[in-house]
ChimeraX commands (.cxc) that place a marker at each C-alpha (Angstrom):
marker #1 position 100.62,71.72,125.34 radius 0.5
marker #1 position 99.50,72.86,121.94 radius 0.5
marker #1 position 100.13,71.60,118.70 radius 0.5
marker #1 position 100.84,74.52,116.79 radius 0.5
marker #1 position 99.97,75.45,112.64 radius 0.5
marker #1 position 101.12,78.36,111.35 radius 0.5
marker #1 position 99.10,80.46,108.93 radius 0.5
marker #1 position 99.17,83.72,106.91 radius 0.5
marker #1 position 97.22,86.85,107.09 radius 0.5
marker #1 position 96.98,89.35,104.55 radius 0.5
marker #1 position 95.47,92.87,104.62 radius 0.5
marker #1 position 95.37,95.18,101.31 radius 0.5
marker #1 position 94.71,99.13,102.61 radius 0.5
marker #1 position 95.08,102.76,101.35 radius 0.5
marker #1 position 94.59,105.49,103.49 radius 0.5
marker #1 position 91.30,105.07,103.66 radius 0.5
marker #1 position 89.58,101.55,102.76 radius 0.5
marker #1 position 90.82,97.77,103.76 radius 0.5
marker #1 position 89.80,95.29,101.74 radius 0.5
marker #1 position 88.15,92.60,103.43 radius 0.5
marker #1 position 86.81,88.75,102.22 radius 0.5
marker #1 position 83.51,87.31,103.34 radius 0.5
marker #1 position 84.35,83.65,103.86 radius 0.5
marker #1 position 82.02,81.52,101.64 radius 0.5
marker #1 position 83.27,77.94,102.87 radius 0.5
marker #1 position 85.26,76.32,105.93 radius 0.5
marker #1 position 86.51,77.60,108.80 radius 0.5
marker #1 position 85.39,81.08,109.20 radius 0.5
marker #1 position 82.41,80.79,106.93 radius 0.5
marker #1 position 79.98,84.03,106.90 radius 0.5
marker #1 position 82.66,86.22,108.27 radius 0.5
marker #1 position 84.81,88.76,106.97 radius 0.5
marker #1 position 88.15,88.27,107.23 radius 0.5
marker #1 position 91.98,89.06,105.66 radius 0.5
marker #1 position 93.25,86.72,103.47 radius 0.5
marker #1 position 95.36,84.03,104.39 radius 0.5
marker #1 position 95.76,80.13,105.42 radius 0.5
marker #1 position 98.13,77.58,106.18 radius 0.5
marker #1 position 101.50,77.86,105.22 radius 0.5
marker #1 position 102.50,74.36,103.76 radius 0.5
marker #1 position 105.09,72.12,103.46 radius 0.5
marker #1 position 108.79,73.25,102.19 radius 0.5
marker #1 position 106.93,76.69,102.24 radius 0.5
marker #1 position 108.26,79.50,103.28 radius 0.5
marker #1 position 105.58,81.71,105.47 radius 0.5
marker #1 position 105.93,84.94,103.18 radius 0.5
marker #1 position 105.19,82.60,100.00 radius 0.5
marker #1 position 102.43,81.06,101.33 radius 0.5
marker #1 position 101.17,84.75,102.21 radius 0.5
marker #1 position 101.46,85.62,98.19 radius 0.5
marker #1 position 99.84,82.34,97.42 radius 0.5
marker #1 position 96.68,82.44,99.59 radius 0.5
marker #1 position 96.25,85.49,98.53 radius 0.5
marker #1 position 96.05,85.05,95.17 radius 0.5
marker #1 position 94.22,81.91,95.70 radius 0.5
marker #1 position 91.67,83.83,97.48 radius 0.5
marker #1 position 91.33,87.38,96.06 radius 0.5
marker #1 position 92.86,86.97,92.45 radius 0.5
marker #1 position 95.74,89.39,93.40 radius 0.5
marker #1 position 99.23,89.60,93.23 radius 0.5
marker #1 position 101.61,91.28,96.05 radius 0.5
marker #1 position 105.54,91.24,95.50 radius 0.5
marker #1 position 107.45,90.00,98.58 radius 0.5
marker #1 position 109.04,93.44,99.12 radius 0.5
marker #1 position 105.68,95.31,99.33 radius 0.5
marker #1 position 104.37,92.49,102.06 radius 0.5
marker #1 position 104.73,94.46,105.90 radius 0.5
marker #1 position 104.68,91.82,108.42 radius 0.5
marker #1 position 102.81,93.71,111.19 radius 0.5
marker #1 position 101.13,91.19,113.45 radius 0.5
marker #1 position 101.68,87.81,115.48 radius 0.5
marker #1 position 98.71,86.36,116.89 radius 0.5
marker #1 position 98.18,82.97,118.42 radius 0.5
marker #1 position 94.52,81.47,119.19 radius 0.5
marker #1 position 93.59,78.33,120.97 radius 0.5
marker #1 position 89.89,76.57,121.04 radius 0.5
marker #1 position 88.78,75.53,124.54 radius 0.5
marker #1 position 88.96,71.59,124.19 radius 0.5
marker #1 position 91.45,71.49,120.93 radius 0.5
marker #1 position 94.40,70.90,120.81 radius 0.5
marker #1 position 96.11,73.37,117.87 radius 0.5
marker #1 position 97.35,77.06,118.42 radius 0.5
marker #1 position 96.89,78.95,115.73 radius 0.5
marker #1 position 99.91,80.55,114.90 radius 0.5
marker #1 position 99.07,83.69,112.52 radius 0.5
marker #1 position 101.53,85.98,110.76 radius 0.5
marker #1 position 100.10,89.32,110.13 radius 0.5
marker #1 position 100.95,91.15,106.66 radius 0.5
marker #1 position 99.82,94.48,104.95 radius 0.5
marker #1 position 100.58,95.66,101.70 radius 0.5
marker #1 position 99.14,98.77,99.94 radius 0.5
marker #1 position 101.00,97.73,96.27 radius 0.5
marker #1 position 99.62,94.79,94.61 radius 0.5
marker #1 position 98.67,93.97,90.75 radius 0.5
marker #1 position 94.99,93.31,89.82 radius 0.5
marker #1 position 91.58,93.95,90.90 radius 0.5
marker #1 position 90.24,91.58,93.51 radius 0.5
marker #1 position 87.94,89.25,92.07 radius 0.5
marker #1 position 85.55,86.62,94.05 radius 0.5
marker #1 position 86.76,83.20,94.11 radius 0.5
marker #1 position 85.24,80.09,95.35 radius 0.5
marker #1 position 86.68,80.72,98.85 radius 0.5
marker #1 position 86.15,84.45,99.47 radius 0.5
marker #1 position 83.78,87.50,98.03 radius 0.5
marker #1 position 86.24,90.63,98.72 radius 0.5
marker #1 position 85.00,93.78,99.54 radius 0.5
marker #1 position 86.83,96.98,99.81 radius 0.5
marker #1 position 85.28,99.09,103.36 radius 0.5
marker #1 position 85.68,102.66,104.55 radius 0.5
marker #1 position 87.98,102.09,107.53 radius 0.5
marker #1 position 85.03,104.06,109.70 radius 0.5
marker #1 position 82.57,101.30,108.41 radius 0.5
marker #1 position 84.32,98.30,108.82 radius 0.5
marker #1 position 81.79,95.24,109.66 radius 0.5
marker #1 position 83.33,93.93,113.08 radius 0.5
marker #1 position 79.75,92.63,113.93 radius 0.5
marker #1 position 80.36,90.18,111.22 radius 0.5
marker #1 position 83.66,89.21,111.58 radius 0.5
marker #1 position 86.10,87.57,114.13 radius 0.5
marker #1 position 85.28,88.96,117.72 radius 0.5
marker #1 position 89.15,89.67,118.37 radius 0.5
marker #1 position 89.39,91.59,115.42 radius 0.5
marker #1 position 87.73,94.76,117.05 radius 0.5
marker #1 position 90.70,94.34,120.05 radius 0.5
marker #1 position 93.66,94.55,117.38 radius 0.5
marker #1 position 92.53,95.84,114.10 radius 0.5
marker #1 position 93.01,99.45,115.63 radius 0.5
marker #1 position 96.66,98.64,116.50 radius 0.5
marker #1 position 96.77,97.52,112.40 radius 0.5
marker #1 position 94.80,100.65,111.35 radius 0.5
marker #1 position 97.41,103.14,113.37 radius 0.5
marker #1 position 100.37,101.18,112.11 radius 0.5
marker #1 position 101.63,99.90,114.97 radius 0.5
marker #1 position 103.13,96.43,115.29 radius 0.5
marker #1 position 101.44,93.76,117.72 radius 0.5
marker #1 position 101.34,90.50,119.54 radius 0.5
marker #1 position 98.39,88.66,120.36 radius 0.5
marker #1 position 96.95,85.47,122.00 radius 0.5
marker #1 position 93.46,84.76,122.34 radius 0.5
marker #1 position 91.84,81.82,124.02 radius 0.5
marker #1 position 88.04,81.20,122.65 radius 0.5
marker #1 position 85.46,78.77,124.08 radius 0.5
marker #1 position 83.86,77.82,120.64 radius 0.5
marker #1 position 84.02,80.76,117.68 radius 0.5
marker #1 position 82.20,83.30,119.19 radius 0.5
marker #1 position 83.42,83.92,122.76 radius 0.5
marker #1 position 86.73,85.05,123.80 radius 0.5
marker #1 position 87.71,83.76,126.99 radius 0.5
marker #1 position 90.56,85.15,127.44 radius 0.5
marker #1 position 93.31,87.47,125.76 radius 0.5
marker #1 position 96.64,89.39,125.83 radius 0.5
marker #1 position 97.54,92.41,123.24 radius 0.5
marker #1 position 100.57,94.26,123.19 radius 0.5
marker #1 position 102.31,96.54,120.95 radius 0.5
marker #1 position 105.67,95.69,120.04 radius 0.5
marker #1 position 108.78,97.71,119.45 radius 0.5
marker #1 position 110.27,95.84,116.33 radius 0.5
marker #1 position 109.53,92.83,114.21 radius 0.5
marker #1 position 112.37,91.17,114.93 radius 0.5
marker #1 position 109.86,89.73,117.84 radius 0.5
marker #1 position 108.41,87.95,114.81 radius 0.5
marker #1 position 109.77,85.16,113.37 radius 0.5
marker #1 position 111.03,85.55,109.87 radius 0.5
marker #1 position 110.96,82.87,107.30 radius 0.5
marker #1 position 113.98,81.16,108.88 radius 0.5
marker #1 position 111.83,80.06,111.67 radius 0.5
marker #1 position 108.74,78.97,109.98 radius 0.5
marker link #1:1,2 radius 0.2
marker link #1:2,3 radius 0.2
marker link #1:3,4 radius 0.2
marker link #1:4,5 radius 0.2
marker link #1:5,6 radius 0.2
marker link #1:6,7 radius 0.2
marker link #1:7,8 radius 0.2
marker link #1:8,9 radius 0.2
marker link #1:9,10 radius 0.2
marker link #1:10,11 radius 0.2
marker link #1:11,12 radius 0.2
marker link #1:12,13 radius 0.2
marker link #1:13,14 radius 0.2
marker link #1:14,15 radius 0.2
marker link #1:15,16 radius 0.2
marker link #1:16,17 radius 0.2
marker link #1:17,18 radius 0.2
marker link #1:18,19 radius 0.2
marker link #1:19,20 radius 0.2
marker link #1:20,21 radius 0.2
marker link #1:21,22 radius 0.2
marker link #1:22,23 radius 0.2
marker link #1:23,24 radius 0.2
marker link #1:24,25 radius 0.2
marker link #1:25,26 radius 0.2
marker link #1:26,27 radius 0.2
marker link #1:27,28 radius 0.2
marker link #1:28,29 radius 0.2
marker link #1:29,30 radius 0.2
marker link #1:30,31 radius 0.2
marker link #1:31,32 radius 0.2
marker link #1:32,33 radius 0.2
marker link #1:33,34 radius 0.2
marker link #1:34,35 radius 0.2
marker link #1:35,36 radius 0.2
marker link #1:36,37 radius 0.2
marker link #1:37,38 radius 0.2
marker link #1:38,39 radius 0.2
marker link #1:39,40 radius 0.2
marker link #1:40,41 radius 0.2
marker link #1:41,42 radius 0.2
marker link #1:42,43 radius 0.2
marker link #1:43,44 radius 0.2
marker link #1:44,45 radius 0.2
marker link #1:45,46 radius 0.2
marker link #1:46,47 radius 0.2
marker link #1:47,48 radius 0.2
marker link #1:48,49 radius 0.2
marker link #1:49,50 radius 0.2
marker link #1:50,51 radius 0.2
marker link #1:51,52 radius 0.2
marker link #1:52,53 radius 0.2
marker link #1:53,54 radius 0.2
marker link #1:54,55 radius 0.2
marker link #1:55,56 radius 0.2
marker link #1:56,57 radius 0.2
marker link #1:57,58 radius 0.2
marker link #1:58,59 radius 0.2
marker link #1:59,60 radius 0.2
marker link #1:60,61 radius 0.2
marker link #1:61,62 radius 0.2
marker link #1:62,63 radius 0.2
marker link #1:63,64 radius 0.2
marker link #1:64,65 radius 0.2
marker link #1:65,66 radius 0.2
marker link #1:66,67 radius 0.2
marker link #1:67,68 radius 0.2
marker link #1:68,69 radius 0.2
marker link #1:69,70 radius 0.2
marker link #1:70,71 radius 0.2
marker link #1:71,72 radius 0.2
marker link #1:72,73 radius 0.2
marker link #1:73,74 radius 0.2
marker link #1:74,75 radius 0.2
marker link #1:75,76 radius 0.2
marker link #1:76,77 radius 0.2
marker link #1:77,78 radius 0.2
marker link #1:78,79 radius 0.2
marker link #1:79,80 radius 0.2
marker link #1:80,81 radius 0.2
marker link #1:81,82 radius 0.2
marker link #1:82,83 radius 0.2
marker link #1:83,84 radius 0.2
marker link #1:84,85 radius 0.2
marker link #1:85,86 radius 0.2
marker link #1:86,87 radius 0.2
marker link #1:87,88 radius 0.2
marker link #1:88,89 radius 0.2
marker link #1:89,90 radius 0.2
marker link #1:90,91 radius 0.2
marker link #1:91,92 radius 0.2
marker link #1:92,93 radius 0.2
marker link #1:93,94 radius 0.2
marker link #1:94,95 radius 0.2
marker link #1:95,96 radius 0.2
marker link #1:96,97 radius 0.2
marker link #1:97,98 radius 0.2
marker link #1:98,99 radius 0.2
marker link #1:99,100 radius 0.2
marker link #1:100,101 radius 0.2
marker link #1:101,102 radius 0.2
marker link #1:102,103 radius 0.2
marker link #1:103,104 radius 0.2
marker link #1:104,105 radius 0.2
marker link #1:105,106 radius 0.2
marker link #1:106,107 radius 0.2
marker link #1:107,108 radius 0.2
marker link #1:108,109 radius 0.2
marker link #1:109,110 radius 0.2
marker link #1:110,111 radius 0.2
marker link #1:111,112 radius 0.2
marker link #1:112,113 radius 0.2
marker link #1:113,114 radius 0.2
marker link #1:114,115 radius 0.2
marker link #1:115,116 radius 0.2
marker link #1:116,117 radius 0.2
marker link #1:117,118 radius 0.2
marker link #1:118,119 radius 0.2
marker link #1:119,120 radius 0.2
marker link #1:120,121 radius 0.2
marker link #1:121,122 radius 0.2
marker link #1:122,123 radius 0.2
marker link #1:123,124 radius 0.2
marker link #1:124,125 radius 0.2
marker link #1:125,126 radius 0.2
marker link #1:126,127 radius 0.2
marker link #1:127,128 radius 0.2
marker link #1:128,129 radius 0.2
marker link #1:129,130 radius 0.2
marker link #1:130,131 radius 0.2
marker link #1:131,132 radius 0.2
marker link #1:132,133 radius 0.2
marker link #1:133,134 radius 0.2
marker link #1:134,135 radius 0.2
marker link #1:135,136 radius 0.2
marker link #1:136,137 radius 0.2
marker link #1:137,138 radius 0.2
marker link #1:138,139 radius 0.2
marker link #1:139,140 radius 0.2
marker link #1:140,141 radius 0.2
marker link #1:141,142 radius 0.2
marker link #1:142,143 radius 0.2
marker link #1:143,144 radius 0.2
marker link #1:144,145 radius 0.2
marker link #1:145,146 radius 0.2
marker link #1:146,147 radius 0.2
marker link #1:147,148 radius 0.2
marker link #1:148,149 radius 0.2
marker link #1:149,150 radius 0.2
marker link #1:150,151 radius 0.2
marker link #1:151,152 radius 0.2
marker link #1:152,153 radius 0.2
marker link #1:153,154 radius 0.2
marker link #1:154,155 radius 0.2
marker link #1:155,156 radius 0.2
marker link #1:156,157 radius 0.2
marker link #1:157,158 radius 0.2
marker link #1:158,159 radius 0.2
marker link #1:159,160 radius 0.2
marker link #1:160,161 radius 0.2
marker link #1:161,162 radius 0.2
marker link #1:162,163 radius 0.2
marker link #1:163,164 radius 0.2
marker link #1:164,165 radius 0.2
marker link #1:165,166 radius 0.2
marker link #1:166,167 radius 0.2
view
């Protein structure tokens, strides 16, 4: 039995570069990543989406130009919390991404993105993100660095994820 946290995701793309942040403190340090974190109390998941990203990145993304196109759960070997990440893209936002204390972003050629140096799962679903298909994931690591086990499927709709009425 997990414990479960749920968290945000966020991806800004065009058709050809996805902006990426290289983690400068806490979990996920020295890794590129989306932006994101937890969603907090009396917080809906799609505001804490807007927040953490602007927390992280210095940009602003309006609700209706947020995609929710990913659910993926991890679990630690040993701890007890499931992850519980919402996956968003937008391609509309306001501002130019500007380093924070929290993240350096980085805009990358989708043929050179830097999956050495990020999460190992993210070279199992990023392509399903890149072709614009919608997904489900859980992943089960032993420490940060090995995946012990996983499941990835596409999904048909997103009304598999749950909306902000769940949170």
């Amino acid at each position: 039995m997990y414990f479960r946290k749920l968290y945000t995701l966020v991806f800004l793309r065009n058709d050809t570069h996805i902006l990426l942040g290289l983690k400068k403190r806490g979990f996920g340090v020295d890794k590129w990543n989306g932006f994101g974190g937890k969603v907090e109390i009396n917080e809906t998941i799609i505001d804490a989406a807007i927040r953490e990203l602007k927390e992280e990145s210095c940009v602003v993304v309006k609700k209706c130009n947020l995609k929710n196109i990913g659910h993926l759960e991890f679990t630690f070997e040993g701890d007890p919390t499931m992850m519980d990440v919402r996956v968003y893209s937008a391609s509309i936002f306001e501002g130019a991404p500007t380093e924070t204390d929290e993240m350096s972003p980085k805009w990358f050629a989708y043929t050179e993105i830097p999956f050495q140096d990020m999460w190992p799962d993210d070279i199992i679903w990023f392509p399903f993100m890149l072709k614009g298909k919608l997904f489900y994931g859980k992943f089960h690591y032993k420490g940060y660095d090995t995946i012990l086990n996983y499941d990835l499927q596409e999904i048909e709709s997103r009304e598999r994820f749950y909306d902000d009425k769940n949170k």
